[in-house]
C-alpha positions in Angstrom: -13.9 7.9 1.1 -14.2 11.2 -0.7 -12.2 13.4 -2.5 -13.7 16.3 -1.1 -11.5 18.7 0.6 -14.6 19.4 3.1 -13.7 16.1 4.4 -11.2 16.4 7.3 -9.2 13.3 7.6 -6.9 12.5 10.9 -4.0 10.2 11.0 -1.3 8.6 13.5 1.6 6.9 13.1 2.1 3.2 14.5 6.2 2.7 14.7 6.9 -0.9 13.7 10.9 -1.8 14.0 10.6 -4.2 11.0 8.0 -2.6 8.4 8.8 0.7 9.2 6.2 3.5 10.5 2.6 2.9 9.8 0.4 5.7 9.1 -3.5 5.5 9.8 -6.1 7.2 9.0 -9.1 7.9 10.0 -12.6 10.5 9.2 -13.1 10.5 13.0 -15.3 7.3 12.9 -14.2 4.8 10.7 -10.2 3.8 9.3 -9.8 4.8 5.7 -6.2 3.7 5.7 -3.1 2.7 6.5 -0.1 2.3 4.8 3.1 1.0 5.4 6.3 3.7 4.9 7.5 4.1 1.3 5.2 1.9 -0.3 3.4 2.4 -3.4 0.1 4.8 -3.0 0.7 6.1 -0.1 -1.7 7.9 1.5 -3.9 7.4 -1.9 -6.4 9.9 -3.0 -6.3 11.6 0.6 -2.5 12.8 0.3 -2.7 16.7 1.8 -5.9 16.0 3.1 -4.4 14.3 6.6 -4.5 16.3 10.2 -2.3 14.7 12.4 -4.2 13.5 15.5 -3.2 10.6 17.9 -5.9 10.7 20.6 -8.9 9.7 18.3 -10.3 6.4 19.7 -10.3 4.7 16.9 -6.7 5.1 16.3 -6.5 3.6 20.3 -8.5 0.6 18.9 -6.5 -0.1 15.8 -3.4 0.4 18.0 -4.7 -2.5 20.0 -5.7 -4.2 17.1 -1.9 -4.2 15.4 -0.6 -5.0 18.8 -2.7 -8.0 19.3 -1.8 -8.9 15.2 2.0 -8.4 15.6 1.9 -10.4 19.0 0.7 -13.2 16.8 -3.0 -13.2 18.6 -4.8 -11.0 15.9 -8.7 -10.3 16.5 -10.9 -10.5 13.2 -11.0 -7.8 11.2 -14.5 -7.4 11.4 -13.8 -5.7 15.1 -12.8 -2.7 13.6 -14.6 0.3 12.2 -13.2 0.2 8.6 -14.2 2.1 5.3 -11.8 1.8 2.6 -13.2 4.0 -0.5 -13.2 2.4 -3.8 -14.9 1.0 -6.4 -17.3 -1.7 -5.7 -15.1 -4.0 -7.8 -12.6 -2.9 -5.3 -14.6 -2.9 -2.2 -15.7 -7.0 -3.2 -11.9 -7.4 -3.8 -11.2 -5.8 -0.5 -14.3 -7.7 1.5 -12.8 -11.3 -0.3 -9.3 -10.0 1.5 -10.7 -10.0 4.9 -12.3 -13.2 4.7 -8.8 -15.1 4.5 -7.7 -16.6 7.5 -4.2 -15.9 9.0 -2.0 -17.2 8.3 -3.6 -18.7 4.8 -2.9 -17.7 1.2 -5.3 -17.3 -1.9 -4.0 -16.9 -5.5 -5.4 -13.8 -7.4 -7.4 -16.8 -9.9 -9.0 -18.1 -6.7 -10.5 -14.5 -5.5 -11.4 -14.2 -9.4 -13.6 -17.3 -9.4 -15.0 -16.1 -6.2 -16.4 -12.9 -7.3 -17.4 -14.2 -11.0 -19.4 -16.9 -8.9 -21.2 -14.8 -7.1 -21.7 -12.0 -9.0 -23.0 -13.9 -11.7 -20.1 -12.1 -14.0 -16.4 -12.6 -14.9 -13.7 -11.4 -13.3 -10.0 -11.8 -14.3 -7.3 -12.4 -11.7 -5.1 -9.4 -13.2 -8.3 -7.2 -12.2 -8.3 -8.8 -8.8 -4.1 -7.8 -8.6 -5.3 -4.1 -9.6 -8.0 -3.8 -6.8 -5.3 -5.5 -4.4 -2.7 -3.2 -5.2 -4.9 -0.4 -4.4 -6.1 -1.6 -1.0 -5.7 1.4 1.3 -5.8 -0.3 4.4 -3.1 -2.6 4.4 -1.8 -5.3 7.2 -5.9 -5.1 8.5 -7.4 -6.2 4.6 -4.6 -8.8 3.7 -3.5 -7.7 0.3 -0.3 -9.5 1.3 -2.3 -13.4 1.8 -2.7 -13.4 -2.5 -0.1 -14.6 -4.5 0.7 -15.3 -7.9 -1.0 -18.9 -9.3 2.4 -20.1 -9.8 3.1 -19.1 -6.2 5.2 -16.0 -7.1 5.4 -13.4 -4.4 4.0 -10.9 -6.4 2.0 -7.8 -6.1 2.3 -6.1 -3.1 2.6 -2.5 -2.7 4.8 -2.3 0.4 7.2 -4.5 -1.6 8.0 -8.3 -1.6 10.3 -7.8 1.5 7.4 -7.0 3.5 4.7 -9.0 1.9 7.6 -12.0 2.9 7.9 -10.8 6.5 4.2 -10.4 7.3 3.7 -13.7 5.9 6.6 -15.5 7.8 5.2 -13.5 10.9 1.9 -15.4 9.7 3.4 -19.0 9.9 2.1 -19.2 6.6 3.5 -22.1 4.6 5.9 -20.3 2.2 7.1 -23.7 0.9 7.5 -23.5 -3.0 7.2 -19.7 -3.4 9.4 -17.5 -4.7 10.2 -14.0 -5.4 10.0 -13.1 -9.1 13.0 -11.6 -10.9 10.4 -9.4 -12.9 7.3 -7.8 -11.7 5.5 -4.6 -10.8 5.4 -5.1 -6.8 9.4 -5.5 -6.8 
């Protein structure tokens, strides 16, 4: 995604009765994000940049996307048109994030290994939470599948309530996590 203020971005809102409204958007095309009320970089590097618009069809598709996810029958994520804009750390952070499974976690260690294996390189797990944090298209990339290696519910932008929620919604197996008393998701 650009900073350019040529750019015209669109966005919609998605009500949601337990996470709150959740804003999309999109360059006409492709979804450059979506973020869940209140949470931490909203709206990104795009804030002032967004033209509300609800009948792009995009937004129709990720409407039926999120309906099809929150009914507990969600499609891949490969089905939509997405472009998240980022660094490619970020963006092989981001790709690693749509590859887990619903329903299934991954530490941020796990995703390190991942990338220093096949980039050839190193990559540390505290890089891994930054790019995380930073995912601007939340819910569809599943920031909120990584935890903490010591199963800490850690690191998520729209806070730990959330994160919690969308993984109970998951069925994930939440069986020895825990919510840390410190942290900079809390």
């Amino acid at each position: 995604m650009e900073e350019s203020g040529d750019l015209m971005l669109y966005s919609t809102v998605y009500p949601h009765a337990e996470l709150g409204d959740l804003t999309i958007a999109s360059d006409g095309e492709a979804i450059v994000g979506l973020w869940i009320e209140g949470q931490k970089y909203f709206a990104g590097k795009v804030a002032g940049n967004l033209q509300r618009r609800d009948d792009l069809p995009v937004f129709a598709q990720v409407r039926a996307w999120l309906d099809r996810y929150f009914d507990g029958d969600p499609l891949p994520v490969a089905t939509l048109p997405l472009k998240p804009g980022g660094t490619p750390f970020q963006q092989r952070v981001w790709k690693l994030l749509a590859d887990i499974p619903y329903g299934e976690l991954r530490t941020y260690a796990e995703l390190a290994a991942q990338i220093a294996c096949d980039c050839g390189g190193k990559a540390s797990a505290r890089a891994v939470g930054t790019a995380n944090g930073r995912n601007p298209i939340s819910i569809i990339l599943p920031c909120h599948r990584v935890i903490g290696s010591d199963g800490s519910l850690t690191g998520y932008a729209g806070g730990i309530a959330r994160k919690a929620w969308l993984l109970e919604h998951e069925g994930a197996d939440l069986t020895g996590l825990y919510v840390p008393k410190r942290g900079t998701a809390l």
